[in-house]
N, C-alpha and C positions, 0 to 999 in steps of 0.2 A: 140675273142669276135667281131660280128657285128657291121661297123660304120654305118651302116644306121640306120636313126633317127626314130622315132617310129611317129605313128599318130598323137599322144598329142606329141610330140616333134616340130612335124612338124606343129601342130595346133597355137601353142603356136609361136615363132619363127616367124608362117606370121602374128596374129594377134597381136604382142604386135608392130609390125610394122607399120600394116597400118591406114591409115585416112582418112576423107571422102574424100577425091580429088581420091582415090585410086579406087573408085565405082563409076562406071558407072552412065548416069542421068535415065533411065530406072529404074534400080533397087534402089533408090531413092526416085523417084516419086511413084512408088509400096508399097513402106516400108511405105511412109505417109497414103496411101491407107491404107493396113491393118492393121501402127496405131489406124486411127482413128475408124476401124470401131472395132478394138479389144476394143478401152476407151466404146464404145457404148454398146458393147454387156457387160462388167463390171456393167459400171450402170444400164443398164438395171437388170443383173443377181444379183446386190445388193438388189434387191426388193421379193428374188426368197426364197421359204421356208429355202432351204439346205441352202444358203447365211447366215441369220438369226442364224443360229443353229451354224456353224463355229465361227462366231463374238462372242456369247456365250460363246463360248469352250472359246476360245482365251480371252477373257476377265478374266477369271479364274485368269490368269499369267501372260498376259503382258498387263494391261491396262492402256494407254499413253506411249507416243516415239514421234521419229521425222518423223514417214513415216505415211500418211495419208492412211486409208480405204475409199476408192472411193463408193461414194452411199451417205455417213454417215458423220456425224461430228466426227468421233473417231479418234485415233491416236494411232499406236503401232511402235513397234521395227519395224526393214526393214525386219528381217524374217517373221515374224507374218504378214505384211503388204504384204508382194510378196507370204506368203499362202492363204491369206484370197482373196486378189486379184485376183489369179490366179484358185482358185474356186468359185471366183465369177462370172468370166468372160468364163468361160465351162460352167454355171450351166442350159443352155439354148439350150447346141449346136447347136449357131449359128455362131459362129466364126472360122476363116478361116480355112484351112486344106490343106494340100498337096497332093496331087494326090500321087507322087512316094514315097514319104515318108511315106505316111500314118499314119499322125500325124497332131496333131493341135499345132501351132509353137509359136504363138502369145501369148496366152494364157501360153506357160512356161518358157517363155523369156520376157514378157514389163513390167510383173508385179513385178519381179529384177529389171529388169534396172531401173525403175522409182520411186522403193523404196531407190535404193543405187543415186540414182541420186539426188532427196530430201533429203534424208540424209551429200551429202557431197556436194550438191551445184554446180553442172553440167550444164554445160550449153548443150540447144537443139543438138548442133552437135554432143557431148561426148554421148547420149542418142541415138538420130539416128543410129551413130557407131556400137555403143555395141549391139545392140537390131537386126541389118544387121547381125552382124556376129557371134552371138548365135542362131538368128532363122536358118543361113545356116549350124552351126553346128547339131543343131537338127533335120532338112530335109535329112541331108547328113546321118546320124545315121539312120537314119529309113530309106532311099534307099539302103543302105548295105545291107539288108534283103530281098529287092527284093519284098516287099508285103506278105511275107509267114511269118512274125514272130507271125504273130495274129493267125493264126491256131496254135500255141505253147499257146495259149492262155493269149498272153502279151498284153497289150493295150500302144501303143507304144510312147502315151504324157507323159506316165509316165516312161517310159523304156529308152526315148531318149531325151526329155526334159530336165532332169535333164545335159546333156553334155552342151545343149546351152544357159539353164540358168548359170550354170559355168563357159563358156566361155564368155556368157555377161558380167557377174559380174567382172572378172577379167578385162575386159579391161577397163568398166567404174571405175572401181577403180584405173588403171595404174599399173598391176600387171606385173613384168620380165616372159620369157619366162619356168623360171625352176616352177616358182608359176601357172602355166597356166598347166603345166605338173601334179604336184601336186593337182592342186584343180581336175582335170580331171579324175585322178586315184581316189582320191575320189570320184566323182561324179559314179563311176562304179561301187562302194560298196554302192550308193545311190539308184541305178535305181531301179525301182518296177513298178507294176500295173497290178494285178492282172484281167482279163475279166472277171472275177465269178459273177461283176454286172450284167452280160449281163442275166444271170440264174433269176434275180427276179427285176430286174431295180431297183437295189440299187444306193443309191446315189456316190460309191466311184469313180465310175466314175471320176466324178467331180475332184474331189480330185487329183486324178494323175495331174490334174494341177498346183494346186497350189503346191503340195509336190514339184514335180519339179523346180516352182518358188524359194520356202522356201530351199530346199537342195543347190539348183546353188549357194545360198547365201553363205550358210554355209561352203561350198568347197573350194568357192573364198577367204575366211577369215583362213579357213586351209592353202590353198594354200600360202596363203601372209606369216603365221607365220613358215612355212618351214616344214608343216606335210608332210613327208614321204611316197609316195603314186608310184605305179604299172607304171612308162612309159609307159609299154604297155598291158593296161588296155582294151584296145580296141581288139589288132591281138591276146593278149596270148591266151596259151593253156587252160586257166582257165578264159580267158578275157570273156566281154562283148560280143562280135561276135559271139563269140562258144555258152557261156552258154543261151543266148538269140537267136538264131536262130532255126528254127524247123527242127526235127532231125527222121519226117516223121513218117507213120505209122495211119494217122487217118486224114479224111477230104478228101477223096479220093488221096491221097498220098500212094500207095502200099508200095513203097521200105520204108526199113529201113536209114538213111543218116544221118551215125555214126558222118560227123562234118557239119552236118546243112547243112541249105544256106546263105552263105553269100558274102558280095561282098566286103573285106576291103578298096579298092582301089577307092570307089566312096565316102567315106568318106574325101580323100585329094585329088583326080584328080582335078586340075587347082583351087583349094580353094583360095580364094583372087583373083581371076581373073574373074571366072563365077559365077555368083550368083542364084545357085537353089532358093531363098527363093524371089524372084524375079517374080517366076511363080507358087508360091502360087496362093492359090483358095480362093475367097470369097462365102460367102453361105449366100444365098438367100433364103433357106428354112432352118426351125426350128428343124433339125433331121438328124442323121446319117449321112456322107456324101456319105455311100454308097445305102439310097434311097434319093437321093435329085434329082441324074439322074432318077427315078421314077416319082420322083414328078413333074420334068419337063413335062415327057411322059404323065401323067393323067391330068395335068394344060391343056394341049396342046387339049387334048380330050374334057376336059368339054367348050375350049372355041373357037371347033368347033358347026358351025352353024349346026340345028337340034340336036344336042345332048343332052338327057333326062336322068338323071342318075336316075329316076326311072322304066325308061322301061328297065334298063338291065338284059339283060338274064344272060351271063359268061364274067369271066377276067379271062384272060391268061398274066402272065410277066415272060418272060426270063431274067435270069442272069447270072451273073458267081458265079464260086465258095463260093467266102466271103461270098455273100450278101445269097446264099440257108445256109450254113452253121450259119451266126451271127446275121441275119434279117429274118429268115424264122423259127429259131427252137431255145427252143422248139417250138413247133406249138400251144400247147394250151395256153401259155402264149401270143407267141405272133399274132395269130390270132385275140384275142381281149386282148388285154393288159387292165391292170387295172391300172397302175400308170404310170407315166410320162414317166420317163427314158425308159420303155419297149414299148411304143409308140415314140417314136422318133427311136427308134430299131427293128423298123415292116412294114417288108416291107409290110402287106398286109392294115395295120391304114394309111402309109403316102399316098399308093395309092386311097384309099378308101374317104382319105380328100380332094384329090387334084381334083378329079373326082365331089365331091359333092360340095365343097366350090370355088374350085380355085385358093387356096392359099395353104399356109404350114407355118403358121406364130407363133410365140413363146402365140399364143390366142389359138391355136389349140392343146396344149399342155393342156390346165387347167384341174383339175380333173374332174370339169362339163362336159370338151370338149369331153376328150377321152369317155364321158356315150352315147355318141349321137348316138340315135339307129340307124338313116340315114347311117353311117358309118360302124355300126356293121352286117346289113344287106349286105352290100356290102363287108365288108372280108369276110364272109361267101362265096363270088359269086368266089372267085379269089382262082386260081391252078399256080402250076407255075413250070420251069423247068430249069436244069443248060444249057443254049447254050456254048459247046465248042467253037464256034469261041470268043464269049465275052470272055471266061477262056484264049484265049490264049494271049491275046492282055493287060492282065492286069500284073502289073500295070501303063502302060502304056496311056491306056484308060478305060473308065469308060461307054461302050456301055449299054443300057436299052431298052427292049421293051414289049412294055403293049399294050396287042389285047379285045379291047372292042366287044362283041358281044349283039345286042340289041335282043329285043323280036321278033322284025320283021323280022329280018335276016337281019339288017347291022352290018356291020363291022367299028370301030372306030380303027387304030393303032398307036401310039401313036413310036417313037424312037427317041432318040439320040445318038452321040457318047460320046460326054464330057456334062455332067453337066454344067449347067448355071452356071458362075462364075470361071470355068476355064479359065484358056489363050487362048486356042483355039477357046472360048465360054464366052468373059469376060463380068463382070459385069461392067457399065458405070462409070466410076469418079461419077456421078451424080446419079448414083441410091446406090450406096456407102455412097456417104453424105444422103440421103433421110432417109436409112436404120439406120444411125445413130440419126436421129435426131428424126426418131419413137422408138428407144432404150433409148435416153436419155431426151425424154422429160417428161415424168412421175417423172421421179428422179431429174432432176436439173432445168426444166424449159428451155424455148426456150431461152433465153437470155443468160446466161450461155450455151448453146449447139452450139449457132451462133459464141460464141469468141471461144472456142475450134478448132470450124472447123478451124475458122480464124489462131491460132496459132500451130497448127496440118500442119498446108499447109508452113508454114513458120519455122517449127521449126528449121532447123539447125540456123536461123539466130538469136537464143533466147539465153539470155545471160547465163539465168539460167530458171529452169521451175515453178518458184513460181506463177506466175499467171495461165499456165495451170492446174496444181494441186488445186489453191484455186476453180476452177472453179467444177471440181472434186469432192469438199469437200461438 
């Protein structure tokens, strides 16, 4: 029998270990970053149709507990609370996402932590903690994959989420290293998230968030009571790795690749030392984050001098792979989408917005927005094609280029390498705070959205989170 420790062995083992002295001030200072801007996009997303319709559901069976729904005066159980949460705070996609991961980490991880953290009376450092190192479980889960698990057709907030909701919850709870094992191998019979939204912009999307929230829960409270659950949940032959990685055949992938792709070893290399979840991406635009680098390129065009976006003749944008595959087709949907989700999901609507408005903001989403003929005329104008140099460099980078051709014969080009809001391309501490405090002033008022900032910046130093949360409420 093997003495080497299994992933969730070895997951488990550093984190019931470490503590904040343990993480870097970088990775820290980041964490309060896309804290706060994850409570923002929440309340915001509390005001959002699908938001309303979950609350609904959930009221059904658990209405009142101790963990507050963010938006709302309500109150449910910590699972009900870290679902509703955690579809709250997707239902906009505008909250952060990882480049190599390619996942939104925030959104499956703070909406646990900050229910089990109200529930047992945590203070801000316990909350920090656990929220660091279930987002790095969740980023680390989806870089194993290498970027290809979505051409398997998994949507991977739902697929790898649920590891880093798990492993938040256990450590905010003070869970031993066998319970951390346990909740984990649960967590692996939990994973899901179907891409079939992507087919008619249905809302489940959404979902794969909060379910991740809701299950990490559920796993961590297995975990505690000694449920029996796969060590190697992650490398087995039947594990997570294999069953969830693409195993080729379609999306221009010729060969057949009977055990996937995947990368076990980026999942624990230097874990509790480096922190991926550190260089996370904030988003600055209201959609996919695979055209948000689009949205940069047309922003950039409509706010060059002499440019008329009703004198254009044609739009040409090159991509890579994902983005012709999961924002390009089908084509009749998504050339002119009819509902939300399929407009956030198009590459030719986010171009078409950013070219005529200058923005890409969660306004540009409304069902009046996406009717706006301005826009429809202009995906009509746009062809596009996959550039191999962009395909080879991913996931790595996130290259975009969009070639405006006017009526007179000029030329507009429009490129970047990384998306606004990547590390290489970061968003300011101060456009950060801004973006929150247009997310959460509809919902709580600027008075309440000023003390959060205030205690968001300072939370390890907060004894417990009850005044963050009433703010919340």
């Amino acid at each position: 029998m093997s003495t080497e420790k299994t992933i969730s062995q070895q997951i488990g083992e550093i984190s019931a270990k470490l503590t904040l002295k343990d993480i870097d001030q970088r990775t820290i200072d980041n964490a309060k970053i896309f804290m706060l801007d994850c409570l923002g996009c929440i309340l915001s997303g509390s005001q959002i149709v699908n938001a309303k319709s979950i609350r609904r559901a959930v009221k059904h069976f658990a209405d009142g507990g101790d963990c507050t729904i963010y938006g709302t005066d309500m109150k449910t159980n910590a699972m009900m609370a870290a679902l509703i949460n955690g579809c709250t705070g997707h239902s906009q996609d505008y909250d952060d996402d990882h480049r190599e991961g390619t996942q939104h980490a925030s959104v499956a991880v703070l909406p646990a932590v900050l229910a089990l953290a109200e529930k047992y009376g945590k203070s801000g450092e316990e909350a920090l903690l656990a929220y660091i190192i279930g987002s790095d479980v969740t980023i680390r889960a989806g870089e194993a994959f290498a970027g290809t698990s979505y051409y398997a057709g998994w949507h991977l907030t739902g697929t790898c989420g649920v590891f880093g909701a798990a492993a938040a919850a256990c450590k905010i709870m003070g869970l031993e290293p066998q319970q951390y094992v346990d909740a984990l191998g649960v967590a692996g019979s939990e994973a899901g998230g179907l891409g079939e939204f992507n087919s008619c912009g249905a809302w489940t999307k959404r979902f794969h968030a909060g379910q991740s929230a809701m299950d990490g829960v559920l796993a961590a409270y297995m975990g505690k009571e000694g449920y029996y659950a796969p060590p190697t949940v992650f490398e087995g032959k039947e594990g997570f790795l294999n069953l969830f990685s693409f195993k080729g055949g379609s999306n221009g992938y010729d060969a057949v690749l009977p055990n996937g792709i995947s990368y076990p070893e980026k999942i624990i290399e230097n874990f509790g030392k480096k922190w991926e979840m550190a260089d996370n991406s904030i988003k600055l635009h209201s959609c996919c984050r695979f055209t948000n680098n689009f949205c940069d390129c047309a922003i950039d065009i409509h706010n060059r001098p002499g440019f008329d976006w009703t004198k254009v003749k044609a739009i040409h944008a090159e991509c890579n792979r994902f983005t012709d595959a999961k924002l390009c087709h089908p084509v009749e949907i998504k050339r002119h989408p009819v509902n939300t989700v399929n407009a956030q999901f198009s590459l030719f609507y986010e171009i078409a917005c950013g070219l005529v408005k200058g923005r890409v903001l969660p306004e540009s989403f409304t069902d009046e927005a996406i009717k706006d003929e301005r826009l429809n005329h202009l995906c009509d104008l746009i062809t596009w094609e996959i550039n191999d140099e962009f395909e080879a460099v991913y996931p790595e980078k996130y290259p975009a280029r969009v070639t405006v051709t006017m009526e007179d014969g000029q030329v507009f080009v429009g490129e970047v390498e990384y998306p606004k809001g990547d590390p290489e391309y970061p968003a300011t501490k101060e456009e950060v705070v801004e973006k929150f405090r247009n997310n959460a002033a509809n919902t709580i008022g600027s008075v309440k959205a000023e003390r959060i900032i205030e205690l968001v910046d300072r939370i390890e130093t907060l004894d417990n989170l009850n005044e963050l949360i009433d703010c919340l409420h």
